[in-house]
SEDREN-723416 format. One record per residue (C-alpha): x, y, z; chain; residue number from 1. Coordinates in pm, whole numbers, plus 32768, in hexadecimal, padded with zeros to 4 digits. Layout:
# residues N
(rec (X, Y, Z), 'A', NUM)
...
***
This chain:
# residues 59
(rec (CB92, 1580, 5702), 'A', 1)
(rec (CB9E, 163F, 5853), 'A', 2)
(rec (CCA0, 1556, 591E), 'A', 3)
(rec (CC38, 153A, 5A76), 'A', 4)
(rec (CD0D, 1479, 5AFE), 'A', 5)
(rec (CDC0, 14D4, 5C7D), 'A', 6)
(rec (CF17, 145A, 5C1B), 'A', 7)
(rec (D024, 1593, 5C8C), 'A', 8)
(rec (D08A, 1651, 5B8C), 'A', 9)
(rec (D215, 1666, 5B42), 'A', 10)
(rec (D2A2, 17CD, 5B7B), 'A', 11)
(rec (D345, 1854, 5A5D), 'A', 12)
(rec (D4B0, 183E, 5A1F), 'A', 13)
(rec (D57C, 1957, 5A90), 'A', 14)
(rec (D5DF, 1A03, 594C), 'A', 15)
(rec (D462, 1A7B, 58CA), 'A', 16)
(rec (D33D, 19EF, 58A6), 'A', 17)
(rec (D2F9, 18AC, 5807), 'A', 18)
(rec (D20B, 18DD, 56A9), 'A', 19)
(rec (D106, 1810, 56BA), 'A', 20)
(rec (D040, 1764, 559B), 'A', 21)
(rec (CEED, 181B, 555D), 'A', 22)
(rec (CDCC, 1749, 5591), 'A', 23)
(rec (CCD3, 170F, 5455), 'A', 24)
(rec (CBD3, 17F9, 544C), 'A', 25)
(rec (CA8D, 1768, 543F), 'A', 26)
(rec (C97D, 1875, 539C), 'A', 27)
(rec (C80C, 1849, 5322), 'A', 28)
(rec (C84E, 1729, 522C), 'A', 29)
(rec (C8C6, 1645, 5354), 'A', 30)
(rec (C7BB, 16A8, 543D), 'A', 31)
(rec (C6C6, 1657, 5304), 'A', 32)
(rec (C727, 1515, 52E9), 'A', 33)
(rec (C6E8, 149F, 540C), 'A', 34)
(rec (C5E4, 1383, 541B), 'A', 35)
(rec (C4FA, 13E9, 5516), 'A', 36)
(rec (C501, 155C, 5476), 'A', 37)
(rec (C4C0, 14C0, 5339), 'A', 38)
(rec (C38E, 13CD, 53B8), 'A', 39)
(rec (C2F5, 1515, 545D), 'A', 40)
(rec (C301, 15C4, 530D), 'A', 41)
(rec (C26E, 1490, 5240), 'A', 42)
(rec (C14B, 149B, 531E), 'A', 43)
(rec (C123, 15EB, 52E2), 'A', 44)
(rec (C144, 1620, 518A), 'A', 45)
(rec (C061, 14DC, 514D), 'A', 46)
(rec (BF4F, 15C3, 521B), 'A', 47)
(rec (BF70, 16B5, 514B), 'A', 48)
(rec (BF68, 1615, 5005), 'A', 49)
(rec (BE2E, 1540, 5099), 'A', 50)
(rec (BD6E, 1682, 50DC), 'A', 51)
(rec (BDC5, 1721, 4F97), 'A', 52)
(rec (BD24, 15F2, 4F10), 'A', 53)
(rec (BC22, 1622, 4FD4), 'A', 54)
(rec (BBD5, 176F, 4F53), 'A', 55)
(rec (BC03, 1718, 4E02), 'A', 56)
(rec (BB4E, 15F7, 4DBA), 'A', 57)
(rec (BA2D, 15E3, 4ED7), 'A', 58)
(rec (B9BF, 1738, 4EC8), 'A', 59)
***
C-alpha cells in the first residue's frame, strides 16, 4: 500500500545508497478481488444472464 504517512525520511548513509525492499506488486488479480468490484460485476452478469433468459424462453 501507498504509505502516506509525513514522518521525515532518514538520509542515506554516507557510503551509497541504501537498497530498499521492493514493494509487492499488486496487478489485475488483486484489483479483481476486490469486493465492491466484484458486487458490481455480479449485478452485471446476473443482467445479462436474466435478459438472455428473457430472449430465450419469452420470445
Amino acid at each position: 500500500m501507498l504509505d502516506t504517512s509525513r514522518e521525515p525520511v532518514p538520509a542515506p548513509d554516507a557510503a551509497g545508497p541504501v537498497d530498499m525492499p521492493a514493494e509487492d506488486a499488486r496487478g489485475c488479480l488483486f484489483a479483481l478481488s476486490q469486493p465492491p468490484l466484484m458486487i458490481f460485476l455480479a449485478v452485471i452478469g446476473c443482467l445479462l444472464l436474466t435478459a438472455a433468459v428473457h430472449d430465450l424462453f419469452v420470445l
